[in-house]
C-alpha positions as CSV (number, residue, x, y, z in Angstrom):
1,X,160.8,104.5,-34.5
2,X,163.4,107.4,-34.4
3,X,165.0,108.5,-37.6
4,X,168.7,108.7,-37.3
5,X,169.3,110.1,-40.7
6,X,170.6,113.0,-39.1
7,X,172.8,111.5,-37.6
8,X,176.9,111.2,-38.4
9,X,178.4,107.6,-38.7
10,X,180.4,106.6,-35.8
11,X,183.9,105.9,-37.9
12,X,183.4,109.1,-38.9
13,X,184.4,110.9,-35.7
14,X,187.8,108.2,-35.3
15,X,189.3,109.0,-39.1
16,X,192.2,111.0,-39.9
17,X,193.9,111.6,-43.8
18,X,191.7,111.5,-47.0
19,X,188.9,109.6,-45.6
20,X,188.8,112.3,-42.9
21,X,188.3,115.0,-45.5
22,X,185.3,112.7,-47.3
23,X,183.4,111.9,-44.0
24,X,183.6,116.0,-43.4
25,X,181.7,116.2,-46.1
26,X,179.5,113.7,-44.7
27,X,175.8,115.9,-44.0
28,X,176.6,117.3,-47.1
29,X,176.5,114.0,-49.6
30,X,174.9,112.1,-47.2
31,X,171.4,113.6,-48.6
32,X,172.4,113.6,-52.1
33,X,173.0,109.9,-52.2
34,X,169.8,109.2,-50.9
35,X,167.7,111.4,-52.8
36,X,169.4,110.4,-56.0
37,X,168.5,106.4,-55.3
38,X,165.3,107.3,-54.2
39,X,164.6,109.2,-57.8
40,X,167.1,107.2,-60.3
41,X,165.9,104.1,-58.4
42,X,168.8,101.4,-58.1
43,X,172.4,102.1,-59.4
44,X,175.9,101.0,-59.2
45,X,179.2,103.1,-57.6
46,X,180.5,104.3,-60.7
47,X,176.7,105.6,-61.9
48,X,176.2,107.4,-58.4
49,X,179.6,109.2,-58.7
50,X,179.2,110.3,-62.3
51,X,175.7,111.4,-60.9
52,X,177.1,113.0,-58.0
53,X,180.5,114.4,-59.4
54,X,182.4,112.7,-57.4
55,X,185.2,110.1,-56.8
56,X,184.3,105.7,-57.2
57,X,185.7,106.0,-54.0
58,X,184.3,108.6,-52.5
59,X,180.6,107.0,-53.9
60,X,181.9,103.7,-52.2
61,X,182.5,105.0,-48.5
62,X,179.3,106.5,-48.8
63,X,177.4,103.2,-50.3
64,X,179.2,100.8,-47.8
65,X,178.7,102.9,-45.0
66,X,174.6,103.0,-45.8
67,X,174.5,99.1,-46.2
68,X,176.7,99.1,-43.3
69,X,173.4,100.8,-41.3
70,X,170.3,99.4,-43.6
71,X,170.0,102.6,-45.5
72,X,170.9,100.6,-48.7
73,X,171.1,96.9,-50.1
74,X,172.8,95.2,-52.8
75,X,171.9,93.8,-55.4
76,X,172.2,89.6,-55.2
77,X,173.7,89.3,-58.4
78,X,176.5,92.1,-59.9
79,X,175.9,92.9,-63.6
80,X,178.6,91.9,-66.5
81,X,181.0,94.3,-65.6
82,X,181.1,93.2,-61.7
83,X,179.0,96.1,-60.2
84,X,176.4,95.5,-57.9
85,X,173.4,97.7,-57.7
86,X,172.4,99.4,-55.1
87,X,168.7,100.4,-53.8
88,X,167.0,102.3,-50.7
89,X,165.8,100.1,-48.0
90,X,162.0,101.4,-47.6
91,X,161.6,102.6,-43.9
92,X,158.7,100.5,-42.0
């Protein structure tokens, strides 16, 4: 199976404005996020931007985007304060 990890999401490329500056960042944070699930193990949006030093919403493109293409999953449930966790989808 090929690994498109490398690879840039396809929104990405049509964007303009703020979320044009956050998905330039995009090879940048892209490993981050992973490599922080993949140690820290499952967290929420505002846990991987406090980890990552950046913005809820910033942490939330990124998250969505990676569900979006089965990088991530969320939690079934949220927790009490309405977060849902999320965790790396294990590569078969």
């Amino acid at each position: 199976m090929k690994d498109n990890s490398c690879e840039r999401f396809p929104e990405s490329v049509a964007i303009s404005g703020r979320r044009r500056e956050t998905a330039r960042q995009e090879f940048a944070v892209r490993a981050r996020v992973l490599d922080l699930l993949r140690e820290k193990g499952p967290l929420t949006v505002p846990e991987v931007a406090a980890a990552l030093g950046i913005e809820s919403r910033d942490a939330t493109w990124w998250l969505m985007g990676f569900v979006r293409y089965n990088k991530v999953r969320a939690s079934e449930k949220a927790d009490d304060d309405g977060y849902y966790r999320y965790s790396l989808i294990e590569a078969k």
